[in-house]
C-alpha positions as CSV (number, residue, x, y, z in Angstrom):
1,X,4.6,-26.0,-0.7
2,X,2.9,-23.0,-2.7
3,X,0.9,-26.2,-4.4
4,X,-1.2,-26.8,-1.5
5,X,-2.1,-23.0,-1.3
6,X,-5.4,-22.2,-2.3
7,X,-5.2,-19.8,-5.7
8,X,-4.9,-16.1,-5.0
9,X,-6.5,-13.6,-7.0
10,X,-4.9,-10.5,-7.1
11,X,-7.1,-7.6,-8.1
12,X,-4.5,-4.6,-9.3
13,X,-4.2,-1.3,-8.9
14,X,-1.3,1.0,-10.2
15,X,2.2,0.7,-9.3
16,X,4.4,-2.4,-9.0
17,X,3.3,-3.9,-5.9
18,X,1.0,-6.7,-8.3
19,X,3.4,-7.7,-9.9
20,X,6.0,-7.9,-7.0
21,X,3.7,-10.2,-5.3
22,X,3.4,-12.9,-8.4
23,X,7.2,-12.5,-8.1
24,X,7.4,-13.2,-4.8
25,X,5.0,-15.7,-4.1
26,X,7.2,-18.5,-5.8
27,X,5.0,-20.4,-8.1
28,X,1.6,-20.3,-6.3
29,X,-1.3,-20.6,-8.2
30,X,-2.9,-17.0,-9.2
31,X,-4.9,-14.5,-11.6
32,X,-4.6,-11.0,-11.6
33,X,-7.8,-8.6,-12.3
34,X,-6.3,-6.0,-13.6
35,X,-8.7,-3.1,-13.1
36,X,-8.7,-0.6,-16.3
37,X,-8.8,2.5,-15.2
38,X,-5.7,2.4,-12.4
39,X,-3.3,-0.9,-13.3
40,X,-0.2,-0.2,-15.4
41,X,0.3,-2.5,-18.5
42,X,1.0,-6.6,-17.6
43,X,3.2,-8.1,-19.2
44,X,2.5,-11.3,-21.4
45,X,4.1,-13.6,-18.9
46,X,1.3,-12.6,-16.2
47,X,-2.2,-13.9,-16.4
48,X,-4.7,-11.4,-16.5
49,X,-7.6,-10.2,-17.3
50,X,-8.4,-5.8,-17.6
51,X,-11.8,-5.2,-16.2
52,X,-13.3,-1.9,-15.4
53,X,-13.7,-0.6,-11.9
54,X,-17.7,-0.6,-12.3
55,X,-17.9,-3.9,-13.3
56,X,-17.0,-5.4,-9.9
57,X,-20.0,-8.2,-10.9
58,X,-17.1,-9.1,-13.7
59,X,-14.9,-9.2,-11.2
60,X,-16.0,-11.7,-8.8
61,X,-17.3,-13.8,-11.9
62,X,-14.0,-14.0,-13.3
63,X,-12.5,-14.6,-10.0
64,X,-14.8,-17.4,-9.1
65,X,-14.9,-19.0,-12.9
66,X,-10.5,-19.4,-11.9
67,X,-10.6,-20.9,-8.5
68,X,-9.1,-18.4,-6.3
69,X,-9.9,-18.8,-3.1
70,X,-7.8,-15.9,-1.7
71,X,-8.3,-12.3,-2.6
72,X,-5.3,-9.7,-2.2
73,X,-5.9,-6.0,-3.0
74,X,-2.7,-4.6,-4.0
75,X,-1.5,-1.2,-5.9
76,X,-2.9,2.3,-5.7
77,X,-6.7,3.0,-6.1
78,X,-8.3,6.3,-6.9
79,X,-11.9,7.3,-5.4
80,X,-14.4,7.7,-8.8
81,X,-14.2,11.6,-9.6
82,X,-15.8,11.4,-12.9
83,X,-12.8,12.0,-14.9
84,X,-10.5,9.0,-14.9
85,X,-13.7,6.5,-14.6
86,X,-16.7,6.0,-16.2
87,X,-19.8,4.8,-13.8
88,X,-21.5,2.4,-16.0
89,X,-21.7,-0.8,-13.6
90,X,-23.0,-4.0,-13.3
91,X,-24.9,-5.4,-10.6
92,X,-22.2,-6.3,-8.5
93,X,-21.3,-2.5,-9.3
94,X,-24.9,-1.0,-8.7
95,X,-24.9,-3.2,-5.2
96,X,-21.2,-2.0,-4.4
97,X,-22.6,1.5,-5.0
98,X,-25.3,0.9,-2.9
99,X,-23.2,-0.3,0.1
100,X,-21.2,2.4,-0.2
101,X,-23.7,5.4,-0.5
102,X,-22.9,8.3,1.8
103,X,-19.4,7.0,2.7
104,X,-17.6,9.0,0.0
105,X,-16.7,11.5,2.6
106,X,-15.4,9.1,5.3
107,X,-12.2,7.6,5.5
108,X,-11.0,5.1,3.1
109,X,-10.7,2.4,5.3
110,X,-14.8,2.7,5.3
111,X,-14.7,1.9,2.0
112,X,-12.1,-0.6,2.3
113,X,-14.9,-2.5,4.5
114,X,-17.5,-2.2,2.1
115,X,-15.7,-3.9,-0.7
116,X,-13.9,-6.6,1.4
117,X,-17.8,-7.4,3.2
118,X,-18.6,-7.6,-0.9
119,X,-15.9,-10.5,-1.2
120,X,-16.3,-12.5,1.6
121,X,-20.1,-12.7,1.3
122,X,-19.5,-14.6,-1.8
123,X,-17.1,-17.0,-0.1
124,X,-13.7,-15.3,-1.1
125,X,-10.7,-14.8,1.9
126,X,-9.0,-11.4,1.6
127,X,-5.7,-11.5,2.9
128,X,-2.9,-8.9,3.3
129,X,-0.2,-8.6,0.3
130,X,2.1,-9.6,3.2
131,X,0.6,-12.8,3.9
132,X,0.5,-13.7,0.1
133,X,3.9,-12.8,-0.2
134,X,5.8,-12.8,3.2
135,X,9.1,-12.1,1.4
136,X,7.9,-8.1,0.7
137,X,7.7,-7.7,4.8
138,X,9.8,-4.6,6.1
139,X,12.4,-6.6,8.6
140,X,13.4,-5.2,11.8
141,X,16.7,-3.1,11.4
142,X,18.1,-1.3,8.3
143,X,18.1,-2.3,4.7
144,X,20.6,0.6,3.6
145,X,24.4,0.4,4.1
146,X,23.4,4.3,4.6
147,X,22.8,4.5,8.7
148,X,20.9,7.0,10.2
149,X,22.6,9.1,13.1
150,X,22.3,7.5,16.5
151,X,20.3,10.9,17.9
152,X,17.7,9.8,15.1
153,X,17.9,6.3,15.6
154,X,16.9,7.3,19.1
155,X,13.7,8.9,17.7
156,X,12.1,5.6,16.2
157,X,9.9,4.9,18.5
158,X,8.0,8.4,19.1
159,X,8.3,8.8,15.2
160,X,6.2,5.8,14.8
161,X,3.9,7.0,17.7
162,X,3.4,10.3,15.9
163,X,2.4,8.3,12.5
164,X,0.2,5.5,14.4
165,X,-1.0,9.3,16.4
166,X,-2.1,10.4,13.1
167,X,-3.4,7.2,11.3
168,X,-5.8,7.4,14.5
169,X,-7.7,10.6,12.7
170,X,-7.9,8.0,9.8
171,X,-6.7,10.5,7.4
172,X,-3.5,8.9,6.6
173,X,-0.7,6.2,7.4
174,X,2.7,8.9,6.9
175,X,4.0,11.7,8.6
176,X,7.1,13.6,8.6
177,X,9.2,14.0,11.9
178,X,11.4,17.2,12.5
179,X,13.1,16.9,15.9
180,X,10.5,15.1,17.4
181,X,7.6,17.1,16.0
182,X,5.2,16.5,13.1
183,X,6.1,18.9,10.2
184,X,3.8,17.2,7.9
185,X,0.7,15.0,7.7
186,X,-0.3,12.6,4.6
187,X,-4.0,13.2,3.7
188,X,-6.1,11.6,1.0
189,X,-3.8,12.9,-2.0
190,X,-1.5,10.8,-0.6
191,X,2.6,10.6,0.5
192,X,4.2,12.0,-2.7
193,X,1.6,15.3,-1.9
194,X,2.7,14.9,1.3
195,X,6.0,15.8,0.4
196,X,5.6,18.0,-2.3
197,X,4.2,20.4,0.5
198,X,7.1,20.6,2.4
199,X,9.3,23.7,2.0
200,X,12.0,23.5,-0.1
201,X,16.0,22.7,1.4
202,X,17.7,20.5,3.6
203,X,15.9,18.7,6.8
204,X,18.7,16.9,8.0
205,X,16.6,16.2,11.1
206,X,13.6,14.7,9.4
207,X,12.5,11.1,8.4
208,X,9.3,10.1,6.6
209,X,7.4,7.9,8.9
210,X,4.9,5.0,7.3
211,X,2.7,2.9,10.0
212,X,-0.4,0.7,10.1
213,X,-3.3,2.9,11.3
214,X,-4.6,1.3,14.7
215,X,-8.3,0.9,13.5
216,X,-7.8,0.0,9.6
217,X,-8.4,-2.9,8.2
218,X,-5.2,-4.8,8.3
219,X,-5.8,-7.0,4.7
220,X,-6.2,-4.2,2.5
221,X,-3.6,-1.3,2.0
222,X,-0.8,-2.1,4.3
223,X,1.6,0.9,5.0
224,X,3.8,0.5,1.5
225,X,7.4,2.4,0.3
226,X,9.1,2.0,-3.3
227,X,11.5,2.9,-5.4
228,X,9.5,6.2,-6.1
229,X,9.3,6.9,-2.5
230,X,13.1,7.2,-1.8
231,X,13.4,9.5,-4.7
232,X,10.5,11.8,-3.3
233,X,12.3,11.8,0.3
234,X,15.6,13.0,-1.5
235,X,13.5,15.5,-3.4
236,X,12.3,16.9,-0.3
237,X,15.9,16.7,1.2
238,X,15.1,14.1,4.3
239,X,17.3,12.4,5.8
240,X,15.9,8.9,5.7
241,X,12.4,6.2,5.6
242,X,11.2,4.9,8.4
243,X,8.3,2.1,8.4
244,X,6.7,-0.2,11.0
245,X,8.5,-3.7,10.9
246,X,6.9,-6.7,9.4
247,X,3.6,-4.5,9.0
248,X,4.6,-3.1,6.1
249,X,5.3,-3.9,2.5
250,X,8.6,-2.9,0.3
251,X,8.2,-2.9,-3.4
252,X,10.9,-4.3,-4.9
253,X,13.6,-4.6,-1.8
254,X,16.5,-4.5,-3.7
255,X,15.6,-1.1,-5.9
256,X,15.1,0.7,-2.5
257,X,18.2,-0.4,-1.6
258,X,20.2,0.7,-4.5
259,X,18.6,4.1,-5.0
260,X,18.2,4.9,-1.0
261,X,22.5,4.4,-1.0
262,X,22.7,6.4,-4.5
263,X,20.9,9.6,-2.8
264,X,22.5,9.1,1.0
265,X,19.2,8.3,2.2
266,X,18.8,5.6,5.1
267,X,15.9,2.9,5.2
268,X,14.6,1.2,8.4
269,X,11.9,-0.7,10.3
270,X,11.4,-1.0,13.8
271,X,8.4,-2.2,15.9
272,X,6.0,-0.6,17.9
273,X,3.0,-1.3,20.3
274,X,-0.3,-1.4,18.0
């Protein structure tokens, strides 16, 4: 069946969620651009190429020259800020620039727009990490054998009202929820900052809460939790993860899993209206 998919190319970020999707998409066709300056290392086993993040020209060359069809953006990407990357672009780079100029201080899904136009001009599909590999979906109901308390469970739905609340001010997809109220907002540094702000001790009563933002752009940076993320949580003493179902990714199921149980932590995914 994957045979009669069209090639995806995967263009990388940092983290494991590239890597998770070659896994996962069981034997389709792919190539991964890794992008210098953010990917971790790839192993042998993956086809790859490392190209910088200015040379998005080199990019869609090296994309086209393999035959993907499909474009999935997955992994963590950093905004330029003159010390991790070095502007020297191409022309696809000069014209991304240009599309882009003035938008550095709007939200990311601005930008997200401006590079996904930059793809489909050129004939390319972008589609969601979840629809190149289904299998990394949040499913309804828990993953942990850790359950939460039934007066939290009775809390999903407002939690994920206060996250979609917040991703409406487009400055994030997370929130923490502390007996019904919003104890902390993610903002551009992201959800381990997020957490790191929170005072330190117990919340017994709170959850981390990760939705879909109602006006993003659905293909590109779905609401995402790994390994990392459960050990934050615990770190900030929450009581448990709580993402939109079948909206949002989980990198590497099984690790979550086994390192939510290890720290007492509790794991879900429930729906609710966009």
């Amino acid at each position: 069946m994957t045979q009669s998919l069209p090639k995806l190319g995967i263009v990388a970020g940092s983290g494991a969620l590239p890597r998770e999707i070659v896994r996962a998409s069981a034997g389709r066709p792919y190539y991964v651009i890794a992008i210098d300056e953010f990917a971790d290392p790839m192993p042998a086993t993956i086809t790859h190429k490392r190209v910088a993040i200015s040379k998005i020209g080199a990019v869609i060359a090296e994309l086209k020259r393999q035959g993907c069809a499909d474009i999935a953006f997955a992994g963590k990407f950093e905004r330029p800020d003159g010390r991790n990357i070095k502007i020297r672009p191409d022309l696809g780079g000069l014209e991304f620039m240009a599309r882009i100029f003035g938008q550095f201080g709007r939200s990311d899904d601005a930008l997200h727009r401006a590079i996904a136009k930059m793809f489909t001009v050129r004939g390319f599909r972008i589609v969601s990490p979840l629809e190149a590999a289904p299998a990394l979906a949040a499913r309804q109901g828990c993953l942990t054998k850790t359950e939460p308390p039934a007066v939290l469970k009775a809390t999903f739905t407002r939690a994920l009202e206060l996250a979609k609340e917040h991703g409406a001010t487009r400055r994030g997809q997370a929130v923490v929820v502390e007996n019904g109220a919003v104890i902390a907002s993610e903002m551009r540094a992201g959800t381990d900052a997020m957490l790191r702000s929170l005072n330190e001790g117990k919340h017994p009563n709170a959850i981390l809460v990760k939705a879909m933002t109602p006006t993003q752009l659905p293909t590109i940076d779905p609401p995402a939790i790994g390994e990392s993320t459960v050990v934050n949580a615990a770190r900030a003493g929450l009581a448990g993860i709580l993402v939109e179902a079948n909206r949002s990714v989980i990198v590497d199921e099984a690790a979550v899993r086994a390192k939510a149980d290890e720290l007492g932590l509790f794991v879900c995914a429930a729906s609710v209206s966009p």
